[in-house]
C-alpha positions as a Python dict, from the first residue, in 0.01 Angstrom:
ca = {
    (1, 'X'): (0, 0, 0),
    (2, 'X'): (-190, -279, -191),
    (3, 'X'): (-73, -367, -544),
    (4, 'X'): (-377, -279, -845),
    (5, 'X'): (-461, -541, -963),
    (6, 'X'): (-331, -632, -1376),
    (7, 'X'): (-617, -549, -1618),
    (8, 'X'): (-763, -796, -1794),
    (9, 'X'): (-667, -667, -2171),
    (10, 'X'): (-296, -673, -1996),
    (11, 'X'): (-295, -1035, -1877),
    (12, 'X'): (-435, -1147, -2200),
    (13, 'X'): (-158, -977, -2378),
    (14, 'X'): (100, -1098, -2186),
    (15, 'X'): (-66, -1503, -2192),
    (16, 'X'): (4, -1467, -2568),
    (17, 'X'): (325, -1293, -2561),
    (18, 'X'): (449, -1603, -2330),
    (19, 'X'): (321, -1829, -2577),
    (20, 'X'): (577, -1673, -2864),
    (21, 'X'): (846, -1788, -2611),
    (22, 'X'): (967, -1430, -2658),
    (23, 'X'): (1099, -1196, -2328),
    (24, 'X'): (927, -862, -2292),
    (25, 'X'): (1187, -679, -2418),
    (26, 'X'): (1263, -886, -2729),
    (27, 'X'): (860, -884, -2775),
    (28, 'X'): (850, -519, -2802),
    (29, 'X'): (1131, -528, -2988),
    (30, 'X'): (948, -760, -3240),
    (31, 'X'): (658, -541, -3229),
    (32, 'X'): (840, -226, -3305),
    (33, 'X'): (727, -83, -3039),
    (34, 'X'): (1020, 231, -2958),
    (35, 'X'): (997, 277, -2575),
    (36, 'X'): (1139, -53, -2363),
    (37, 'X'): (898, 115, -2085),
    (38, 'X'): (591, 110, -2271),
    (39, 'X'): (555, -284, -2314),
    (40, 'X'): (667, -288, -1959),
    (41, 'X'): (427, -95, -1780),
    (42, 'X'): (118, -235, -1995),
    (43, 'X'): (284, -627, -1851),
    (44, 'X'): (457, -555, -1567),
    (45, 'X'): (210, -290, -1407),
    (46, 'X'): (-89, -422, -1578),
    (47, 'X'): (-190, -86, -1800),
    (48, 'X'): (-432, -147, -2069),
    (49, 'X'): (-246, -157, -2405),
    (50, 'X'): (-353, 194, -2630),
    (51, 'X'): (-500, 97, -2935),
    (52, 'X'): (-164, 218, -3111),
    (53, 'X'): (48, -40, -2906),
    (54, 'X'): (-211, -292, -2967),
    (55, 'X'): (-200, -210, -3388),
    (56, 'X'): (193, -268, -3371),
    (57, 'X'): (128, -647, -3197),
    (58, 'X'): (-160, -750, -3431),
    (59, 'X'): (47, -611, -3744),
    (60, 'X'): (369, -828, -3629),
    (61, 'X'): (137, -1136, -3455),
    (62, 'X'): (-192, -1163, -3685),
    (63, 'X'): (-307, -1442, -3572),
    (64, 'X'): (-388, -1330, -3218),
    (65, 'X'): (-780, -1242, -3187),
    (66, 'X'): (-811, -834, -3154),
    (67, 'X'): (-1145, -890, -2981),
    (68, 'X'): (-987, -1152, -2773),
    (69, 'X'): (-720, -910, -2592),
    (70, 'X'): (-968, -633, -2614),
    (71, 'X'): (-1300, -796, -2487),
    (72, 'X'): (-1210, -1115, -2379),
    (73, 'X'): (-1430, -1282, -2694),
    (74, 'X'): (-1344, -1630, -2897),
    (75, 'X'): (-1031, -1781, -2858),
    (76, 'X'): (-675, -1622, -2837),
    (77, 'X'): (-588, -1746, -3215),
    (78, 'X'): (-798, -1670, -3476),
    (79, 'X'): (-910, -1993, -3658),
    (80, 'X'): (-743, -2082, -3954),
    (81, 'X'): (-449, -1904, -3876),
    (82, 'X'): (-280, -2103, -3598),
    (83, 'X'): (15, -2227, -3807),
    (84, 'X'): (-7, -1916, -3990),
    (85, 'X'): (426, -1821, -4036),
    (86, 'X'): (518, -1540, -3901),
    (87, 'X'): (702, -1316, -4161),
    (88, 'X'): (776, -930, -4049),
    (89, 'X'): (787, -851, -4378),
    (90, 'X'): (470, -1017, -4523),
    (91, 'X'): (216, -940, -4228),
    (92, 'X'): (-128, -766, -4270),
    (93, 'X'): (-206, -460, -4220),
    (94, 'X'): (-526, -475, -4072),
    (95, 'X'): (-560, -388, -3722),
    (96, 'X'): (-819, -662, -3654),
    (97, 'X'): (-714, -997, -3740),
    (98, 'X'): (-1093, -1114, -3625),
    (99, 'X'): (-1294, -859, -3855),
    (100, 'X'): (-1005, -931, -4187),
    (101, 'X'): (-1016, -1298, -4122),
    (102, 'X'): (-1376, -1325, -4199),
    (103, 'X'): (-1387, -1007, -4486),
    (104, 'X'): (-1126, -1270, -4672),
    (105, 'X'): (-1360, -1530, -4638),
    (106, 'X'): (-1622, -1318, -4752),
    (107, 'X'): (-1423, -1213, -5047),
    (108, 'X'): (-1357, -1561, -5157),
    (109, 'X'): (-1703, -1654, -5119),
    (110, 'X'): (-1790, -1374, -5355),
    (111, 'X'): (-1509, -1487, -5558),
    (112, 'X'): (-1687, -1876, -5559),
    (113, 'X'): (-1993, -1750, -5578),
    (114, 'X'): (-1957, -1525, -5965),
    (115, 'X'): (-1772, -1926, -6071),
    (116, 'X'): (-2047, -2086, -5977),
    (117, 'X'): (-2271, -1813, -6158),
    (118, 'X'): (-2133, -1878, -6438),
    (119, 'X'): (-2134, -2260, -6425),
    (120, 'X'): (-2510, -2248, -6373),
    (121, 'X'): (-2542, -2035, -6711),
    (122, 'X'): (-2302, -2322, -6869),
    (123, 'X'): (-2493, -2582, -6712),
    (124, 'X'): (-2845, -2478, -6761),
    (125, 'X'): (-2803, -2618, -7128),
    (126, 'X'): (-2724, -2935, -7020),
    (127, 'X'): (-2934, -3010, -6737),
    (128, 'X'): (-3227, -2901, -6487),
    (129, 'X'): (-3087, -3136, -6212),
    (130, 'X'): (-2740, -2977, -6256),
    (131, 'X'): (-2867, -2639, -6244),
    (132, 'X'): (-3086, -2687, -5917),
    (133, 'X'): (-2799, -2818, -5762),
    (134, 'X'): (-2605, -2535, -5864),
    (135, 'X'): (-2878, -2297, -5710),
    (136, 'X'): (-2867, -2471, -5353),
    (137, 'X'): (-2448, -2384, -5377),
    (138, 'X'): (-2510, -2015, -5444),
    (139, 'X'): (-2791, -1994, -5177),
    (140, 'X'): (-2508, -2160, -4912),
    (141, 'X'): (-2290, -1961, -5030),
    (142, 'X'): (-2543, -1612, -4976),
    (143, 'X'): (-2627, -1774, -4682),
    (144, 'X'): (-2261, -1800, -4519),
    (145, 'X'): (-2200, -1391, -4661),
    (146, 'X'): (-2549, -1302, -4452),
    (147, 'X'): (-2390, -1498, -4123),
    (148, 'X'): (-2085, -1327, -4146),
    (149, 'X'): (-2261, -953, -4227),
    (150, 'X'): (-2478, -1041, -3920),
    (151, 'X'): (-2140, -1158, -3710),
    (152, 'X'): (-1967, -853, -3831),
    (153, 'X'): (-2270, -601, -3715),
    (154, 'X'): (-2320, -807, -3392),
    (155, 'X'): (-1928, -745, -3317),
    (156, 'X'): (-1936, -390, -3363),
    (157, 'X'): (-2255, -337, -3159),
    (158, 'X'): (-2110, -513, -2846),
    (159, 'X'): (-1798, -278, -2903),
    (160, 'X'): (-1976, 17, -2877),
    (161, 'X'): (-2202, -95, -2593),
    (162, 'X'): (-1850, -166, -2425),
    (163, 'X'): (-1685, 191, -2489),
    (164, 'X'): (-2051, 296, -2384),
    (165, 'X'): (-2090, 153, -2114),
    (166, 'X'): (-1726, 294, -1971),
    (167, 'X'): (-1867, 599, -2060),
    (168, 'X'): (-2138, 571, -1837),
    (169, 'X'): (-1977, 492, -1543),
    (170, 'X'): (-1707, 746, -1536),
    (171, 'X'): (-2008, 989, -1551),
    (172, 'X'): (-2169, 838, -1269),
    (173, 'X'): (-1817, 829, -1085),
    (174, 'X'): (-1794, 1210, -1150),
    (175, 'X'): (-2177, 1288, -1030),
    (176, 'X'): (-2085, 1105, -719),
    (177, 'X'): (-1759, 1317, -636),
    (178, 'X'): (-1933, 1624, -719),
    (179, 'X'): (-2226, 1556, -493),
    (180, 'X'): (-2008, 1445, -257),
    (181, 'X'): (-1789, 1748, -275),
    (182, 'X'): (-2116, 1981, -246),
    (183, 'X'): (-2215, 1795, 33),
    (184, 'X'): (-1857, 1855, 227),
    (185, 'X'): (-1900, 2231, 147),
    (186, 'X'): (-2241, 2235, 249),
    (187, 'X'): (-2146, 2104, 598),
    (188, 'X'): (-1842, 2333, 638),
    (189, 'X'): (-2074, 2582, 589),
    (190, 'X'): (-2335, 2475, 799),
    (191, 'X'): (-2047, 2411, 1081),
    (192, 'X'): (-1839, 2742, 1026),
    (193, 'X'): (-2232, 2933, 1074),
    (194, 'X'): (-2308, 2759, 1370),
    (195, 'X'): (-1981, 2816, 1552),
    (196, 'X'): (-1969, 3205, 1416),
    (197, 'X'): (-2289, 3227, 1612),
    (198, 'X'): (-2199, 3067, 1931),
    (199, 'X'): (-1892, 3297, 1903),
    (200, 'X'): (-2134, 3588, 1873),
    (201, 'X'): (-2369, 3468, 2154),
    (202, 'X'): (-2086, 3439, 2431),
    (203, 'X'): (-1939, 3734, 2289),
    (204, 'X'): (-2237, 3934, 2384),
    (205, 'X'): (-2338, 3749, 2727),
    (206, 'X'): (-1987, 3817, 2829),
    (207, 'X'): (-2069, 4197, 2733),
    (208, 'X'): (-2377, 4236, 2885),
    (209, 'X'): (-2229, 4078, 3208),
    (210, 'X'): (-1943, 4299, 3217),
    (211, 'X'): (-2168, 4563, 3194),
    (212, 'X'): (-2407, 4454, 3456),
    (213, 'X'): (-2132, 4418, 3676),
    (214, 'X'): (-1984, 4738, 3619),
    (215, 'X'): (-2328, 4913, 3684),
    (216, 'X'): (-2342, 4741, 4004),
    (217, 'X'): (-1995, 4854, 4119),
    (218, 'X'): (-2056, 5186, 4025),
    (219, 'X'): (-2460, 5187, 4215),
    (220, 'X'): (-2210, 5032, 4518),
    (221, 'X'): (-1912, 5267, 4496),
    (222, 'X'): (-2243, 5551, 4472),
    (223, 'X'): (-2366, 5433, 4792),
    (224, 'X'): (-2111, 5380, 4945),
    (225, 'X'): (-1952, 5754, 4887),
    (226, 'X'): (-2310, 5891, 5029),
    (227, 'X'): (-2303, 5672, 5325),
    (228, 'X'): (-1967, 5767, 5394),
    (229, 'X'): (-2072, 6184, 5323),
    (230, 'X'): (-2372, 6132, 5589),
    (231, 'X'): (-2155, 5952, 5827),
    (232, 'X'): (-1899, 6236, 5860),
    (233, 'X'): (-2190, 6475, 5912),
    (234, 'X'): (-2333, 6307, 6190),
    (235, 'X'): (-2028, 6256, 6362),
    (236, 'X'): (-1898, 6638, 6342),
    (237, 'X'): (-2239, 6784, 6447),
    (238, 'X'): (-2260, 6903, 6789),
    (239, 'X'): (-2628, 6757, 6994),
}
């Protein structure tokens, strides 16, 4: 029998979970992940990791890329984070390093962006040249929180045009085994009619023939009795 083949959120998984230097076991054990069989079947056999398995890695690893494992998008660490220390007891709880990584940056540009607010109101009394350039900042800085909206919006649309797209063809997969299936029957049918009918046809030729013949042994076996009635008359009369 040929071997599946490993899918691709499974070969991802285990590319980073070689580069912690960690064995399978020990990396489930890191993960917190209860069953030794469950990490095992999603590396060794190549199962897709469940979104709960995947949660437990991200929570005790967040600096490996969600959409990375899951899609195969950006880089395997998320930027900014690649000498991030690992700390079990001091990890995030987000379940998508990608989407949290840029909502922090997004927080602190909010963050930068009510300073600088109030620098322009302090600096509006000293100068116009200081002020403008004060403006241009906060328009970057609205600028860089519109990008990563956008990014944010863009990420979730290709998500669901993934899951949709599955979708799809498991229902065209189904349509095809039910036609398929209706088809089968169908001929069955079509075969099972066909020989009931032949069944039927030599059924009654070999009646009719056995009835044919047994009129023309009787018509014989008639003939022959008045032949043989006629004969003994003809012999026994005296000329």
């Amino acid at each position: 029998m040929e071997k599946e083949e490993k899918s691709p959120q499974s070969q991802r998984l285990d590319a980073f979970r070689k580069s912690t230097g960690y064995s399978i076991t020990e990396f489930g054990h890191q993960c917190e992940i209860k069953s030794p069989s469950t990490l095992h079947k999603i590396i060794s056999e190549g199962i897709s990791p469940s979104p709960k398995v995947l949660d437990k890695v991200i929570k005790r690893f967040p600096m490996l890329n969600h959409d990375w494992v899951v899609l195969g998008y950006g880089e395997m660490i998320v930027k900014g984070l690649q000498t991030q220390e690992i700390n079990a007891n001091s990890l995030s709880k987000s379940t998508d390093s990608a989407y949290q990584y840029i909502i922090e940056a997004l927080r602190d540009h909010d963050f930068a962006l009510n300073t600088l607010s109030k620098n322009v109101e302090k600096a509006m009394a000293n100068s116009v040249h200081e002020t403008e350039v004060l403006k241009i900042k906060v328009d970057e800085m609205l600028s860089t929180m519109k990008v990563g909206t956008e990014f944010i919006i863009e990420k979730e649309a290709k998500r669901d045009a993934f899951f949709e797209k599955m979708h799809a063809n498991e229902m065209v997969k189904i349509k095809a085994l039910d036609k398929e299936r209706r088809e089968n029957r169908e001929k069955g049918q079509k075969i099972l009619s066909e020989r009931i009918y032949q069944y039927l046809k030599e059924s009654r030729e070999s009646i009719f023939s056995a009835l044919n013949n047994a009129k023309e042994d009787a018509i014989m076996q008639s003939q022959e009795n008045i032949n043989k009635q006629f004969g003994e008359h003809t012999i026994n009369k005296k000329p």
